[in-house]
C-alpha positions in Angstrom: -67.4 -51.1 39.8 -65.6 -50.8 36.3 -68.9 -48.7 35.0 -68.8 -46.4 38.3 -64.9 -45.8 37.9 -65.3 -44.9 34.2 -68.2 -42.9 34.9 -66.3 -40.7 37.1 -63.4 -40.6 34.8 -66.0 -38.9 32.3 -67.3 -36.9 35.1 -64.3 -35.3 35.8 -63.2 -34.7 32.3 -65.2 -31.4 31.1 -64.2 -29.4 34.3 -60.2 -31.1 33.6 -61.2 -29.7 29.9 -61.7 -26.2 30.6 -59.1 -25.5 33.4 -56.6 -26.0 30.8 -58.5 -24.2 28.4 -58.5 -20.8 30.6 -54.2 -21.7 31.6 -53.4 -21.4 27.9 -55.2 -17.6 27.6 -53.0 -16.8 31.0 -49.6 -18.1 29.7 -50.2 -16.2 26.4 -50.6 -12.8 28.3 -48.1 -13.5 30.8 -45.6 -14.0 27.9 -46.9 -10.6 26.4 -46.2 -9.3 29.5 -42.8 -10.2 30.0 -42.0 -9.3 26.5 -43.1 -6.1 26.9 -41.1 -5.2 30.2 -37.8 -6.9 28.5 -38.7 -4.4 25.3 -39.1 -1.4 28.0 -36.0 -2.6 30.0 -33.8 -2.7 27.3 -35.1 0.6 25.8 -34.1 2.5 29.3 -31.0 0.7 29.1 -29.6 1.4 25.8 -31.0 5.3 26.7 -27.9 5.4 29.1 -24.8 6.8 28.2 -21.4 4.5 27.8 -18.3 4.3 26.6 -16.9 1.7 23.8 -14.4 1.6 20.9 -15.9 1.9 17.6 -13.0 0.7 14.8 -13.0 3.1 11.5 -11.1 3.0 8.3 -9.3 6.4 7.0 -8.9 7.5 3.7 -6.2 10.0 3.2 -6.7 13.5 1.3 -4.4 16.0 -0.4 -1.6 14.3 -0.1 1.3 16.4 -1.3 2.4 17.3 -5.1 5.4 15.3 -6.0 5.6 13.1 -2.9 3.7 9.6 -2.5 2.1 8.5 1.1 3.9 5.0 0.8 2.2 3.7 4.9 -1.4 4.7 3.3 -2.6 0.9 3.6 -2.2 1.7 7.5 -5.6 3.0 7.8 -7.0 2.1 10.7 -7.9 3.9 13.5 -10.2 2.9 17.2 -12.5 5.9 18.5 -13.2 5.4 21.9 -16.9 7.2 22.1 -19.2 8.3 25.0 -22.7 7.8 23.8 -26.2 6.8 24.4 -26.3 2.5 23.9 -28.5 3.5 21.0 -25.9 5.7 19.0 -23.1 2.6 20.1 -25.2 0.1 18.6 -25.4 1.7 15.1 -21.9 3.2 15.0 -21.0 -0.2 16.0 -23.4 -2.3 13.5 -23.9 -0.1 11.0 -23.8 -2.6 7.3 -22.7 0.5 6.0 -18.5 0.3 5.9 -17.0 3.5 8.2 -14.7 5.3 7.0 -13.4 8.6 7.6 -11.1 11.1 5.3 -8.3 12.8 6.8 -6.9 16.0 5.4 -3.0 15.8 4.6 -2.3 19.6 3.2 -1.3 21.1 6.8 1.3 18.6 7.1 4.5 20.0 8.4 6.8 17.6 6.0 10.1 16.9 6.6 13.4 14.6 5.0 14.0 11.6 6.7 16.3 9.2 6.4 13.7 7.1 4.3 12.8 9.9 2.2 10.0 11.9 4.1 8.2 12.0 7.4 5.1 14.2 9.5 3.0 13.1 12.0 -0.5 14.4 12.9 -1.7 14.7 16.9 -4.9 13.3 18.6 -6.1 16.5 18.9 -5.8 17.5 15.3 -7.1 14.1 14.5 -10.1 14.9 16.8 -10.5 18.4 15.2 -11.3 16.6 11.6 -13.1 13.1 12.3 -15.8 15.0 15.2 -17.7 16.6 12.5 -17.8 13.4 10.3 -19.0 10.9 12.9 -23.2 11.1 12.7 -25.1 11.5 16.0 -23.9 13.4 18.9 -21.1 11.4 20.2 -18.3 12.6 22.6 -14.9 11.3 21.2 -13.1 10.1 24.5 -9.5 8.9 23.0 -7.9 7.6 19.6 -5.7 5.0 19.1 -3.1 5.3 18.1 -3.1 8.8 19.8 -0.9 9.8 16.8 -0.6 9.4 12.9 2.8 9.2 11.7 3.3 9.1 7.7 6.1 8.4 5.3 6.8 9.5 2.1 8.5 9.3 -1.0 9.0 11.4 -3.9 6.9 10.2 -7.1 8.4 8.4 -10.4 6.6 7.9 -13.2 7.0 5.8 -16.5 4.9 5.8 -19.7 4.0 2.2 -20.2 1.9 -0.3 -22.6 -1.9 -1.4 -21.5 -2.1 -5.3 -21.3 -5.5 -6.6 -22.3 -6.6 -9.6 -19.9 -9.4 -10.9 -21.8 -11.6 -14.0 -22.4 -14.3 -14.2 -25.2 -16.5 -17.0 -27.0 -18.2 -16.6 -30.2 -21.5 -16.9 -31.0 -22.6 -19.5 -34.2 -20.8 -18.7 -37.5 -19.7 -15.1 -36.0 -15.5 -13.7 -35.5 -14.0 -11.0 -34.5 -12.7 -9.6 -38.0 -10.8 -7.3 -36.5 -7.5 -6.1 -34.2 -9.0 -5.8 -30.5 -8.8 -1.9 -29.6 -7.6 -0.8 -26.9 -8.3 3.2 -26.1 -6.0 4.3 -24.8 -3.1 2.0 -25.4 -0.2 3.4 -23.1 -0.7 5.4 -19.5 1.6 7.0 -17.1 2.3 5.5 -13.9 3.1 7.6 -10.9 4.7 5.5 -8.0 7.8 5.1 -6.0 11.0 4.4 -7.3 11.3 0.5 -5.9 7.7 0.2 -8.3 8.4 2.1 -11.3 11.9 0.3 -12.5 10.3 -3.1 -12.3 7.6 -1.8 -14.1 7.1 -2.9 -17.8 3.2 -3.0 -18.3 -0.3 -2.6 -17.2 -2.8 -5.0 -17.1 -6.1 -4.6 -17.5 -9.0 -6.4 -14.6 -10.2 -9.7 -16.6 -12.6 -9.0 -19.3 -15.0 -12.1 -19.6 -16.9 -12.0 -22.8 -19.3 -15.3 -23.8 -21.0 -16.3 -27.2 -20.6 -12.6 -28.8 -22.5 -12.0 -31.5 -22.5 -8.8 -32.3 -19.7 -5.9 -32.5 -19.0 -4.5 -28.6 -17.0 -1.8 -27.0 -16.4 -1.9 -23.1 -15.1 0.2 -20.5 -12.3 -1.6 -18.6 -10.6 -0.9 -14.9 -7.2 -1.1 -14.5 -5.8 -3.6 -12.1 -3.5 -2.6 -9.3 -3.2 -5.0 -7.5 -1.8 -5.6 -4.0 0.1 -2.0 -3.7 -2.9 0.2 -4.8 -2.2 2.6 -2.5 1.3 3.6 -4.1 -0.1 3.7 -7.6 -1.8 6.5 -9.6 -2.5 5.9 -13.1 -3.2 8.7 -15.6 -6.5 6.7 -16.7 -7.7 4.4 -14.5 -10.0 2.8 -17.1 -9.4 2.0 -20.7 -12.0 1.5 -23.6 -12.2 -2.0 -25.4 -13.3 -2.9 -28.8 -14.1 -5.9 -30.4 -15.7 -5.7 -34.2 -17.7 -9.1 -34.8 -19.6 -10.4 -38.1 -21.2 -12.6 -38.9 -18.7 -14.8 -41.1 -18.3 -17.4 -43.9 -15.2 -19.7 -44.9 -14.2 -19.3 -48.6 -11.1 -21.4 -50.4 -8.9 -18.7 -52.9 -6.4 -19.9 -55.4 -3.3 -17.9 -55.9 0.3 -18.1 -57.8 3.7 -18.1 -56.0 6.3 -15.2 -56.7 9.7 -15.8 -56.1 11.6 -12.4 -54.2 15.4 -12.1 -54.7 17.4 -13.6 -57.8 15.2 -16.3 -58.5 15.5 -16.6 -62.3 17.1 -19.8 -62.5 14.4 -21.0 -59.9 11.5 -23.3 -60.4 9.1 -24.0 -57.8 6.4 -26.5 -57.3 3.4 -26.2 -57.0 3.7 -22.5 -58.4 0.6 -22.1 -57.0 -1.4 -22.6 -53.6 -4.7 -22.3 -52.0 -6.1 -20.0 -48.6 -8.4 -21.0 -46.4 -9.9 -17.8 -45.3 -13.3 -16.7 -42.6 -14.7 -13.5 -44.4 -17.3 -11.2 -43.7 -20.6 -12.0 -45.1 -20.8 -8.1 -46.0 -17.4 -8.0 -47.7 -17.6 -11.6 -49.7 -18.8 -10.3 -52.3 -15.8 -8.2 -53.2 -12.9 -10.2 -52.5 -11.4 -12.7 -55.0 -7.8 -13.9 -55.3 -6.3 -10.8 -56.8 -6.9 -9.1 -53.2 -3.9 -12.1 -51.8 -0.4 -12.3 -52.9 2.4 -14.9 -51.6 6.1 -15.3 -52.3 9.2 -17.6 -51.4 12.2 -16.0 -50.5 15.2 -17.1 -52.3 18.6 -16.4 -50.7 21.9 -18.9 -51.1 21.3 -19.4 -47.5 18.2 -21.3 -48.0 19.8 -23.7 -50.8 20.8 -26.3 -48.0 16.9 -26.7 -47.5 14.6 -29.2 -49.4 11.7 -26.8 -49.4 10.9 -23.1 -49.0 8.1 -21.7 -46.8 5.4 -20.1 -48.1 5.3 -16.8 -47.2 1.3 -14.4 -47.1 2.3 -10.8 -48.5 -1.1 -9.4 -48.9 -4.5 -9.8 -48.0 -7.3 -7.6 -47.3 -8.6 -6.2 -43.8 -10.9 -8.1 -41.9 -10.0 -11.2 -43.5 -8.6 -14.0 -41.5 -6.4 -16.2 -43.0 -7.2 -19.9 -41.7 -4.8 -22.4 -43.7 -2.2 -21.9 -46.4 -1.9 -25.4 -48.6 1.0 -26.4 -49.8 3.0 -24.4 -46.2 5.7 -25.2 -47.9 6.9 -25.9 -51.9 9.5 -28.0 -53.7 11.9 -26.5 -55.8 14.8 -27.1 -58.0 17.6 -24.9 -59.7 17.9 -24.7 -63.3 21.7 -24.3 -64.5 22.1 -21.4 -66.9 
């Protein structure tokens, strides 16, 4: 009995076999199929016209002389469109940002109690952003329906550039240099409220890293939160850094004494600079190029030492360490 039952089992098995090898062949085009009308569905669909809200940003043009749009960062408008699904979808989608540009110079302006005030119609709205939306969409309302726009008259201050600036150097290399800035003061053109409060500009932060060579960089100015109500004469400004390749060198120099110092006697008389210098000016600098001096006023008797003061040294030289910072002294009677 167990050899009859298994030999049916194996009987039955090839014929089990290929039924289910002719359902997988079925089930693939049946998916096909149903792919396809869902492709062909949604293509009549989106073929129809509807009617959504598409949201755009707007940029403002010709604003004006003397006056300054201070509502500009309200710039945001809904477009209710009638359109093919198609057109929807990529007005909608689109990674591209949307934004539109709305012409200000046939503004009818006029004072307000907050300075300055016009407003701009849905229809005259319409009449600019139809030719600047792509496809052939019908624009069916706006909201808002209407632009209204404030103003202010403009101020403007002539102010210093503020560097923002990080920078590492590279081995045995320095900046041997002042940092340029090009140019180093700009006009700023904003509202009143702005422009007294206003005492600098700073630049966008500058990051710089293991610099090893000299470099000179266009840098953006920053704005800030209130772009909108600033206009700066340059909106960029150039930055240079010189950098050398550097050494460290030890000088040894006397001590003058400034003011009526003859019955004065310092000690030491004479002290020593650490210095980094340029590898292509070491050769021509020795202690001659450096001078130092105390300062002796009546003033400064009550002290047990006088500081040390660095009256010359050459360009591109940076002074690391002064030894003795400060000198003895004593007063010889006459």
């Amino acid at each position: 009995m167990a050899l009859d039952s298994q030999s049916e089992v194996i009987g039955k098995s090839p014929n089990t076999d290929r039924k289910q090898h002719r359902s997988h062949p079925r089930l693939v085009v049946f998916l096909v199929c149903l792919v396809i009308s869902m492709l062909m569905w949604l293509f009549i669909e989106l073929m129809k016209d509807y009617t959504d809200e598409v949201k755009y940003q707007v940029s403002f043009i010709n604003v004006p002389k003397d006056l300054i749009l201070t509502n500009g960062g309200e710039n945001q408008i809904t477009i209710g469109m009638n359109a093919q699904g198609f057109e929807l979808l990529a007005a909608k989608y689109s990674p591209k940002p949307r934004i539109l540009t709305i012409d200000l110079s046939s503004l009818k302006i006029r004072p307000s109690e907050n300075g300055y005030g016009a407003f701009l119609t849905s229809s005259k709205i319409i009449e600019q952003l139809g030719t600047q939306i792509r496809f052939q969409k019908q624009i069916a309302y706006i909201k808002p329906d209407t632009l209204f726009f404030r103003f202010s008259e403009v101020y403007r201050k002539h102010v210093p550039v503020k560097l923002n600036i990080n920078y590492t150097l590279g081995g045995q290399f320095d900046i041997t240099d002042t940092i340029g800035v090009s140019p180093r003061f700009v006009t700023v053109s904003s509202i009143k409220d702005i422009i007294d409060t206003l005492s600098f500009v700073s630049t966008q932060k500058l990051n710089l890293t293991q610099l090893d060579s000299s470099i000179s960089v266009k840098v953006p100015l920053f704005k800030g939160r209130r772009a909108e109500l600033l206009k700066y004469s340059n909106d960029s400004v150039t930055v240079s850094l010189r950098v050398e390749k550097v050494t460290e060198a030890g000088y040894t120099i006397p001590v003058s004494i400034s003011g009526n110092g003859e019955n004065l006697k310092i000690f030491p008389d004479k002290i020593e600079i650490i210095c980094r210098v340029p590898l292509t000016v070491f050769p021509h600098i020795d202690a001659s190029d450096f001078s130092a001096q105390v300062q002796y006023l009546p003033s400064l008797m009550k002290e047990k030492r006088l500081k040390v003061n660095l009256t010359r040294a050459p360009q591109r030289v940076k002074v690391l360490k002064i030894i003795p910072e400060e000198v003895e002294y004593i007063i010889i009677a006459k």
